[in-house]
C-alpha positions in Angstrom: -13.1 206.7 -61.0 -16.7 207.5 -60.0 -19.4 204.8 -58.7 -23.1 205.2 -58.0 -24.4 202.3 -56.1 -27.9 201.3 -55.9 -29.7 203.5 -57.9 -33.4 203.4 -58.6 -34.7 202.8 -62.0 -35.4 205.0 -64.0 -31.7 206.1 -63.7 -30.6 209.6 -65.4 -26.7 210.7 -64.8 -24.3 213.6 -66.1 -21.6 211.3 -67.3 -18.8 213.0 -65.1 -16.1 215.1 -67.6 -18.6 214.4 -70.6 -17.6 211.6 -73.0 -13.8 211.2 -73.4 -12.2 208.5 -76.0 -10.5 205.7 -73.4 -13.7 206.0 -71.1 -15.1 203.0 -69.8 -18.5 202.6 -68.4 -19.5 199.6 -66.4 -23.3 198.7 -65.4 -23.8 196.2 -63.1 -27.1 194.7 -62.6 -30.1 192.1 -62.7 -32.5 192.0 -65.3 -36.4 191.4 -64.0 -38.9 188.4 -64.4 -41.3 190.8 -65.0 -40.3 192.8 -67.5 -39.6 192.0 -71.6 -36.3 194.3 -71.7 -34.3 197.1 -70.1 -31.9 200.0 -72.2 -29.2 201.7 -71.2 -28.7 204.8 -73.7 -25.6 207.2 -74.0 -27.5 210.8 -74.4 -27.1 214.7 -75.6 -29.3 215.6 -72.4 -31.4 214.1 -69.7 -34.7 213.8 -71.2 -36.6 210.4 -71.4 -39.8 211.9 -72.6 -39.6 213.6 -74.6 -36.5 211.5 -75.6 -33.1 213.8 -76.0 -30.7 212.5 -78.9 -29.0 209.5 -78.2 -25.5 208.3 -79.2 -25.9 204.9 -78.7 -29.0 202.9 -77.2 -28.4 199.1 -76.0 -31.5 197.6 -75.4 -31.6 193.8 -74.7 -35.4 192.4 -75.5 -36.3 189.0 -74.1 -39.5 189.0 -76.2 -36.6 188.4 -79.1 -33.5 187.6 -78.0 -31.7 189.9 -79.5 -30.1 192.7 -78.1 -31.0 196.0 -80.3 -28.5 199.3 -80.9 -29.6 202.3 -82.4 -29.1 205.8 -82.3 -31.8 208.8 -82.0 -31.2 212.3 -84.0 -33.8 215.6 -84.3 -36.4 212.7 -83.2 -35.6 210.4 -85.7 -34.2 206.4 -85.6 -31.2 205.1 -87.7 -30.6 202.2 -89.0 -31.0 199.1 -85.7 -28.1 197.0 -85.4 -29.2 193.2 -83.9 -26.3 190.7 -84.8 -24.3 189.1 -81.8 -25.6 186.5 -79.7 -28.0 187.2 -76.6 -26.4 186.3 -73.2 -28.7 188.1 -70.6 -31.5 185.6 -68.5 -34.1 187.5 -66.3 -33.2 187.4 -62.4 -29.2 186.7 -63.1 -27.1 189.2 -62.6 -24.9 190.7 -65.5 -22.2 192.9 -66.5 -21.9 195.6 -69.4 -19.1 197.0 -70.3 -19.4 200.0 -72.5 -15.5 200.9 -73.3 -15.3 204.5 -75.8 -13.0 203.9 -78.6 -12.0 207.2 -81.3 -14.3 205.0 -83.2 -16.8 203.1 -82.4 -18.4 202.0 -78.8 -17.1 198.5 -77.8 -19.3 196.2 -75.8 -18.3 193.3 -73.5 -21.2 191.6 -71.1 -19.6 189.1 -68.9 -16.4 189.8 -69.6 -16.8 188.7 -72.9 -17.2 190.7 -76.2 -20.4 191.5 -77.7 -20.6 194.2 -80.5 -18.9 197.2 -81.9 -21.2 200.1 -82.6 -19.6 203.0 -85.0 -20.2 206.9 -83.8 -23.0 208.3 -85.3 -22.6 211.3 -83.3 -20.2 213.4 -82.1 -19.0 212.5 -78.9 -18.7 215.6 -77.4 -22.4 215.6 -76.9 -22.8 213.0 -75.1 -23.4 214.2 -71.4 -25.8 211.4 -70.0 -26.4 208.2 -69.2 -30.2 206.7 -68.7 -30.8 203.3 -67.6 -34.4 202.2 -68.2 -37.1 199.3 -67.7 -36.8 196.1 -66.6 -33.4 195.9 -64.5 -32.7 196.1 -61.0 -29.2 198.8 -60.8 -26.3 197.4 -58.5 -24.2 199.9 -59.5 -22.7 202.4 -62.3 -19.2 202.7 -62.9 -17.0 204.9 -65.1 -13.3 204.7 -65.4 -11.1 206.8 -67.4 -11.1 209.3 -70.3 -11.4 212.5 -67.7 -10.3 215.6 -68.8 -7.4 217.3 -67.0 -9.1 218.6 -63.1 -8.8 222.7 -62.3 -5.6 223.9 -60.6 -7.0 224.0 -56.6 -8.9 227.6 -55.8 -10.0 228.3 -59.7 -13.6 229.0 -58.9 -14.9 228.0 -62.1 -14.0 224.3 -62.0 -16.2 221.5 -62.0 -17.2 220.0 -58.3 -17.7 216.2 -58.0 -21.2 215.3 -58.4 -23.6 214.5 -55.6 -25.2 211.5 -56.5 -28.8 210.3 -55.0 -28.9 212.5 -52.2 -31.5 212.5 -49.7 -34.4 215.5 -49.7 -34.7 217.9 -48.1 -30.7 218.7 -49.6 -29.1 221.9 -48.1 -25.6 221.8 -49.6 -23.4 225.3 -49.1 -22.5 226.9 -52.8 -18.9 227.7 -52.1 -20.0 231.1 -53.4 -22.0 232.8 -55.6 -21.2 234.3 -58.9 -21.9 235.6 -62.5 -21.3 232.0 -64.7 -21.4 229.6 -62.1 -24.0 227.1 -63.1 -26.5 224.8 -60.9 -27.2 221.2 -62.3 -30.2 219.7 -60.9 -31.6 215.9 -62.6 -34.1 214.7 -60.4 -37.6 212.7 -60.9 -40.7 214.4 -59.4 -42.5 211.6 -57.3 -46.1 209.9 -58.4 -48.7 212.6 -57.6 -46.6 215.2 -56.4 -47.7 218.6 -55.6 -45.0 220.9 -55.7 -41.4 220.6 -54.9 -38.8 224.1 -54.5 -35.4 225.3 -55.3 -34.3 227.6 -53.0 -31.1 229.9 -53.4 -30.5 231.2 -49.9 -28.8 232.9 -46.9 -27.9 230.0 -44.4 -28.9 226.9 -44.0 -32.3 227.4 -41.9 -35.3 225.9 -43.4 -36.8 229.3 -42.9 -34.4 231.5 -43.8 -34.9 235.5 -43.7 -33.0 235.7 -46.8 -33.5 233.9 -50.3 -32.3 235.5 -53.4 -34.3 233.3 -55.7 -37.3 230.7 -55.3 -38.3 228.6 -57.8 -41.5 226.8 -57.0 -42.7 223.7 -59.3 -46.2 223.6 -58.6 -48.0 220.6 -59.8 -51.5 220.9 -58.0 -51.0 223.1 -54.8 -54.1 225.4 -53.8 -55.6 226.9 -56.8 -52.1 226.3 -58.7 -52.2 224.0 -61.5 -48.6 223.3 -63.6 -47.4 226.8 -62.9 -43.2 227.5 -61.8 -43.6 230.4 -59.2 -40.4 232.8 -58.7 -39.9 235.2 -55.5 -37.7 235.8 -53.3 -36.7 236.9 -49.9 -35.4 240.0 -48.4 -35.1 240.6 -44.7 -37.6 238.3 -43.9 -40.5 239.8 -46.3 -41.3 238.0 -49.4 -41.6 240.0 -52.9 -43.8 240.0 -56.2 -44.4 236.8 -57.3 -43.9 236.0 -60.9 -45.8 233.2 -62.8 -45.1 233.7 -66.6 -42.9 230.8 -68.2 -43.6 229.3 -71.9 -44.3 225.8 -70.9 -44.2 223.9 -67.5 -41.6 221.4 -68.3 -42.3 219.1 -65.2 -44.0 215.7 -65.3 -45.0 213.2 -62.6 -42.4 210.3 -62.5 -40.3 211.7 -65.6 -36.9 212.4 -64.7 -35.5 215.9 -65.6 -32.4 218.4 -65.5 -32.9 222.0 -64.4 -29.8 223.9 -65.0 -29.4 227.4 -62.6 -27.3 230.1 -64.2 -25.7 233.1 -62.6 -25.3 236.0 -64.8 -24.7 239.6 -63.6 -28.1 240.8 -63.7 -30.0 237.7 -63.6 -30.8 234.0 -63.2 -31.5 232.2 -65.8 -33.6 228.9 -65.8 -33.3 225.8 -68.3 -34.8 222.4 -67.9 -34.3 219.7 -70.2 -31.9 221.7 -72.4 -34.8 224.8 -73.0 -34.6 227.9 -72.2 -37.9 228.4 -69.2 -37.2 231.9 -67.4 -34.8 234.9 -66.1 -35.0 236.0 -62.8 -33.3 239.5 -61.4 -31.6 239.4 -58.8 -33.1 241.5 -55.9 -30.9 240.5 -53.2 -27.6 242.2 -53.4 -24.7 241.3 -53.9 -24.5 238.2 -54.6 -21.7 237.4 -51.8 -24.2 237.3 -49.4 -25.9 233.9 -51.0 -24.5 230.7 -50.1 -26.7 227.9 -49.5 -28.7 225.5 -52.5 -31.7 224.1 -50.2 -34.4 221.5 -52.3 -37.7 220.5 -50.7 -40.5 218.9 -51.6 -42.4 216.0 -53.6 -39.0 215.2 -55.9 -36.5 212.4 -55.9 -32.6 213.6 -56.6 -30.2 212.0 -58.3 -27.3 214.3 -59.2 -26.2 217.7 -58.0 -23.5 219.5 -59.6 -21.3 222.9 -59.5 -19.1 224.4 -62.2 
């Protein structure tokens, strides 16, 4: 069983093991006065905006009183689905119980059941879960459905998440090799300026070694949306380099940066696209073991596999 208490709204979570039939997912919380609905959706990826494809969206409107389900695919809406009553009132709490059946999605609220909603998509792509909008998160729950855990000391097994941990984060890597992948989801804040990943020797917040920097700079001197890369060798910084396609970072938009080691490189992604490479310059590898993030950015998950 994993919990996350108290998260902030806009919430975006890896769902922990990916979606597994007998999973149950329990949200816990109070819908606003001041708002006309919230969502919770069951996602391919961690993008709000531009929207990743969704399994299953749940999205109670008090300017109807109906409670709407829909999926999202390659951009596009299916068919909504509104029957069943309407039991949610703005500013009393309430409880929604999303249980994974081989087929269909079964909701309860309250303990008592509210609608089936049939796959539309393959489970195995579901990996997130964002809760949106109008309602104040007590907590996330989800039960269930895990696949089987590593054998103790494979290194390529999955870590338990970090949920919502404070920044500055220095966390140690438990080593550094080719295929182990970095999962960052995180929110820049309001009018941020920059905020930095830092692969690194030790846990100093000036350390004389980092292997790789990755730099999201907003507005910071003459820098406008631009992702700088350097790194750090024997206290003497390198070449920068600046090129990337797009600069996938907005203010207030949560996103997921995934870090992969590979023999001869990093390699970037955020939101599920490909941004950059990076060669290593510090060798070997060995030597790195320390994730440090800094800067304008809220976290809410950190994972290892």
């Amino acid at each position: 069983m994993s919990t996350v208490h108290n998260p902030p709204t806009p919430y975006v979570g890896l769902i922990p093991g990916g979606l597994q039939d007998g999973m149950t997912i329990h949200v816990t919380g109070q819908p606003e006065h001041h708002h006309t609905g919230f969502l919770v959706s069951l996602q391919a990826g961690g993008s709000i905006d531009p929207r990743s494809d969704c399994a299953f969206v749940f999205n109670p409107r008090f300017s109807d009183n109906q409670v709407i389900r829909n999926s999202l695919m390659s951009g596009s809406w299916g068919a909504e689905e509104r029957h069943g009553g309407f039991p949610f009132q703005q500013g009393r709490r309430c409880d929604i119980t999303i249980h994974v059946t081989p087929h269909h999605y079964k909701v309860s609220v309250n303990g008592h059941h509210h609608s089936d909603y049939n796959h539309r998509m393959p489970k195995h792509r579901v990996t997130h879960i964002t809760i949106e909008q109008g309602i104040k998160i007590h907590s996330i729950r989800f039960e269930g459905g895990y696949p089987p855990q590593p054998s103790p000391g494979y290194p390529g097994g999955p870590s338990q998440p970090i949920y919502n941990p404070p920044v500055p984060f220095v966390h140690n890597l438990g080593g550094l090799y080719p295929n182990k992948m970095i999962v960052l989801s995180g929110i820049p804040h309001p009018g941020a300026s920059r905020f930095t990943v830092y692969i690194q020797r030790g846990h100093h917040h000036e350390p004389q070694e980092i292997a790789m920097c990755v730099d999201a700079r907003f507005r910071f001197g003459s820098d406008n949306n631009v992702v700088v890369r350097n790194s750090k060798i024997s206290n003497n910084w390198g070449a920068e380099e600046r090129h990337s396609p797009f600069f996938p970072f907005a203010h207030n938009v949560p996103f997921e940066m995934i870090i992969l080691v590979e023999h001869n490189q990093f390699k970037v992604a955020v939101n599920n696209q490909h941004l950059l490479e990076f060669y290593h310059r510090l060798q070997p590898l060995s030597r790195v073991d320390t994730l440090r993030v800094d800067g304008d950015v809220r976290l809410t998950q950190v994972r290892f596999q």
